[in-house]
C-alpha positions as CSV (number, residue, x, y, z in Angstrom):
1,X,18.5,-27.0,15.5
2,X,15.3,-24.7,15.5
3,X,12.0,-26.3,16.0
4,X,10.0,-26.3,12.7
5,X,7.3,-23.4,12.5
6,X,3.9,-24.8,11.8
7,X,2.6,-22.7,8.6
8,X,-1.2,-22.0,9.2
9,X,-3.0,-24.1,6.3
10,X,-4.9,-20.7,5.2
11,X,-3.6,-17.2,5.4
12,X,-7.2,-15.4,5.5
13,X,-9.2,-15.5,8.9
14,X,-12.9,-13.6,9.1
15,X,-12.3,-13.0,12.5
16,X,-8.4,-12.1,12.9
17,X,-8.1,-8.2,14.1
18,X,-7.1,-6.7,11.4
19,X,-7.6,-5.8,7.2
20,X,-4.9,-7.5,6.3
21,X,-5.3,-11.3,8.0
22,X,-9.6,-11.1,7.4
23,X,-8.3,-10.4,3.8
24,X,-10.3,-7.0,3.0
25,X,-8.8,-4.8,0.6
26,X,-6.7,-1.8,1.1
27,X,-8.4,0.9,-0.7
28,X,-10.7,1.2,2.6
29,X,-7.1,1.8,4.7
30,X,-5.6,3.7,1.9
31,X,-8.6,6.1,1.8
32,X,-8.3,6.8,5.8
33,X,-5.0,7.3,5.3
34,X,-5.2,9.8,2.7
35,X,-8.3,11.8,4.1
36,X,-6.5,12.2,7.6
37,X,-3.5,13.6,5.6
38,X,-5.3,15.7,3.2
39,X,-7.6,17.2,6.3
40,X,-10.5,15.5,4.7
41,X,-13.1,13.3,6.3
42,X,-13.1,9.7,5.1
43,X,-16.8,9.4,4.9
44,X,-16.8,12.1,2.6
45,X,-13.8,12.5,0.4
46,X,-14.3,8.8,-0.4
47,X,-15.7,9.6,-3.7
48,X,-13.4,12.3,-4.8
49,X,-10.5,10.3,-3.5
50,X,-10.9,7.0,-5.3
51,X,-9.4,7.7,-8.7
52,X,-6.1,8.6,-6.6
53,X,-6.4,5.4,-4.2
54,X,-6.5,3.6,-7.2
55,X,-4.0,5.2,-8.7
56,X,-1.6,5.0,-5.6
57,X,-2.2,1.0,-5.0
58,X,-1.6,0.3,-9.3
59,X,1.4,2.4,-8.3
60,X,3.2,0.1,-5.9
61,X,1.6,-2.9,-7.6
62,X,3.7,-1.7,-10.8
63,X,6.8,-1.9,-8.5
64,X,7.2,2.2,-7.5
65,X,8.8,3.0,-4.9
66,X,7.8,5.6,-1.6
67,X,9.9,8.4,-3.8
68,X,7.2,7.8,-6.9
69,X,4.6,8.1,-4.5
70,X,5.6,11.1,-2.9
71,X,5.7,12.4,-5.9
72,X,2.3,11.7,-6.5
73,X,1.2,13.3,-3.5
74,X,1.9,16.5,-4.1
75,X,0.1,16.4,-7.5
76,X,-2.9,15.2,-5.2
77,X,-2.3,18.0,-2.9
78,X,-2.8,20.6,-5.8
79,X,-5.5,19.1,-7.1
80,X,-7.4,19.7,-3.2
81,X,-5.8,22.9,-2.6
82,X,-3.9,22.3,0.0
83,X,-0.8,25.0,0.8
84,X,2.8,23.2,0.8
85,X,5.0,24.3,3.8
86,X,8.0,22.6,4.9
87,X,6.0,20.5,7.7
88,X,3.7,19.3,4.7
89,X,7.2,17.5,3.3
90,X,7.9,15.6,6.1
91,X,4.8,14.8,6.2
92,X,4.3,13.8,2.7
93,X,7.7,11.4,2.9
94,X,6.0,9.6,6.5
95,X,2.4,8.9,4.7
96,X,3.8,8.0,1.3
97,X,5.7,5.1,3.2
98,X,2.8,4.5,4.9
99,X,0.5,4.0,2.2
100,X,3.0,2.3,0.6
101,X,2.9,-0.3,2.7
102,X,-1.0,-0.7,3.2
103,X,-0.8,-1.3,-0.6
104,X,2.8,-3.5,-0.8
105,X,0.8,-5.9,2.5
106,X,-2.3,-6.8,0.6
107,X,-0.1,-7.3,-2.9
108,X,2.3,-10.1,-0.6
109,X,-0.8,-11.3,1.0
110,X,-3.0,-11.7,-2.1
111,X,-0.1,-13.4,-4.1
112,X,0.7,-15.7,-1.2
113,X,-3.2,-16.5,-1.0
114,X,-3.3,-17.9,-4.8
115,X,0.1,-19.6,-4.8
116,X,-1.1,-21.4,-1.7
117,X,-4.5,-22.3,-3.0
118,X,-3.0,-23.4,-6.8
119,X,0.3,-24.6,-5.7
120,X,2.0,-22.8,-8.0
121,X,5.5,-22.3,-7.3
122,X,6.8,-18.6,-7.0
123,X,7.7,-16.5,-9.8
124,X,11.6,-15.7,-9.7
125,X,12.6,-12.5,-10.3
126,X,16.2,-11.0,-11.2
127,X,17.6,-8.9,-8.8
128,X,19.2,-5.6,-9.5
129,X,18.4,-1.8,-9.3
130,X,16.3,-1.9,-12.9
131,X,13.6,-3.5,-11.0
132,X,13.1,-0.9,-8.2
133,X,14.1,2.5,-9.7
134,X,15.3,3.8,-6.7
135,X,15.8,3.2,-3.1
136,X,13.3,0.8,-1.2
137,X,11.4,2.6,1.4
């Protein structure tokens, strides 16, 4: 028989190494993400970018899927001007996953945080393909 895992008594640590385990939000991550893809500076397409970071994290929090969010994308990518090109769809695919799950980590995180901190047990959910709407990236 396995030895039993000792669960850590809080899941959010000010000093851990990364976003996710000091418990800062994702919009700061999403934001890199989407600059770097877009060609953009972070520092300075923060601004214009935030409606659409937003818009991307309600996105997966509303159960969408990489598919949706590539989707998105592109209607981001017209609204900055930037030329599609086969390249820019392989791209597209790679950093909607990505910023899928930036957003989907800090969702998991933030709903384990309250259930551990109100005891509340975990919502169940039914199974099936109605909930996703497509394939799971």
């Amino acid at each position: 028989m396995p030895a039993e895992i000792a669960m850590p008594e809080r899941l959010i640590d000010g000093h851990a190494a990364n976003w996710v385990d000091r418990g800062q939000p994702p919009e700061p991550e999403l934001t890199r993400v989407l600059a770097h893809y877009l060609d953009q500076r972070a520092e300075a397409a923060g601004e214009p970018l935030r409606p659409h970071v937003t818009a991307l994290r309600g996105m997966v929090e509303a159960e969408s899927t990489e598919v949706h969010l590539r989707g998105y994308l592109r209607e981001i990518e017209r609204a900055f001007g930037v030329v599609d090109s086969a390249d820019r769809g392989r791209r597209r695919r790679a950093v909607a996953i990505a910023l899928w799950h930036i957003a989907k980590c800090a969702e998991v995180r933030d709903r384990a945080a309250r259930l551990m901190a109100h005891g509340a047990p975990p919502t169940r959910v039914p199974p099936g393909p109605s909930r996703r709407g497509g394939a799971a990236p």
